[in-house]
C-alpha angles and dihedrals in degrees: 000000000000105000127215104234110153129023106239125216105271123242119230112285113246109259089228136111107248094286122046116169144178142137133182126185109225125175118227114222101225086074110007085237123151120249128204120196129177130182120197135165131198133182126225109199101183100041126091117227089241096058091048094054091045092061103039084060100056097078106188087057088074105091088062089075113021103048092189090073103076096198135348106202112178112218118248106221098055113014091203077077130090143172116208140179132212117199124173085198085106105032138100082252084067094088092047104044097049086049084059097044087246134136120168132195138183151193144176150147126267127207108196108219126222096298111214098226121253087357114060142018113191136175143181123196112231093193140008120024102018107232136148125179148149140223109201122184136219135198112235114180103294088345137042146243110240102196107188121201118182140160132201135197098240103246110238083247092070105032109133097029085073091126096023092062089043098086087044088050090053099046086052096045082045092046094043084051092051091046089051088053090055098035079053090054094040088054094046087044084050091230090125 
């Protein structure tokens, strides 16, 4: 369990209405490979930014809230470390998807890169699904403000929907965020 011990200096609140959202696919030169990057904030009224933090740390917790990731394990041997899964078997992709006879699955491995405390959460994969991304939090009177930005390699499955799959990414990403909001208040009220 990750402890709250010293109030850190806040970032900047985001100068957005509760939800701010783009993406943009963008190919790196190195490989030629498609990118897909979203950017969505939601605010949390009733969730201290301690709390927040707490839970964002503990891994293996995100499923609970973003049912397209299957299973987070941290590894045990370096805790920066850690293994996930992707499936589109519960999300709103699923319809889609069976209609077409697809099913996709990922996985990857995440290194966790040096957190500021209270303030930002940030990764990198290091193999499988190339991803990198960050949550940053923000106090908001008694809650607090999660922005998520994350980008993804766009999976040769899916080369060629790259803006079409950007609104859906963000609707997930928006969705995740507003389930977190509600899975924070069900652990203060003591109801998970």
């Amino acid at each position: 369990m990750h402890a709250w011990s010293a109030r850190c200096a806040a970032p900047r609140a985001p100068d957005a209405p509760a939800r701010r959202a783009h993406a943009r696919v963008r190919r790196t030169a190195a490989r030629q490979a498609a990118w897909l990057e979203s950017e969505v904030a939601v605010k949390c009224p009733d969730v201290p930014l301690a709390v927040a933090w707490d839970l964002w740390t503990q891994r293996e917790r995100i499923p609970n809230w973003m049912p397209w990731i299957t299973s987070v394990t941290v590894d045990t041997e370096d805790e920066r470390l850690s293994k996930w899964v992707l499936s589109t078997d519960s999300t709103p992709m699923k319809t889609v998807l069976d209609s077409l006879g697809q099913r996709l699955e990922y996985s990857w491995t995440a290194r966790n890169l040096a957190a500021v405390p209270g303030q930002k959460i940030h990764w990198k994969s290091i193999d499988g699904l190339a991803n990198k991304g960050a949550v940053r939090f923000y106090p908001e009177g008694e809650g607090c403000t999660l922005k998520m930005s994350i980008a993804y390699e766009v999976p040769d499955a899916l080369t060629g929907m790259g803006p079409a799959v950007s609104p859906v990414l963000e609707s997930i990403i928006e969705a995740d965020l507003k389930r977190f909001d509600q899975y924070a208040q069900d652990i203060m009220a003591g109801r998970v």
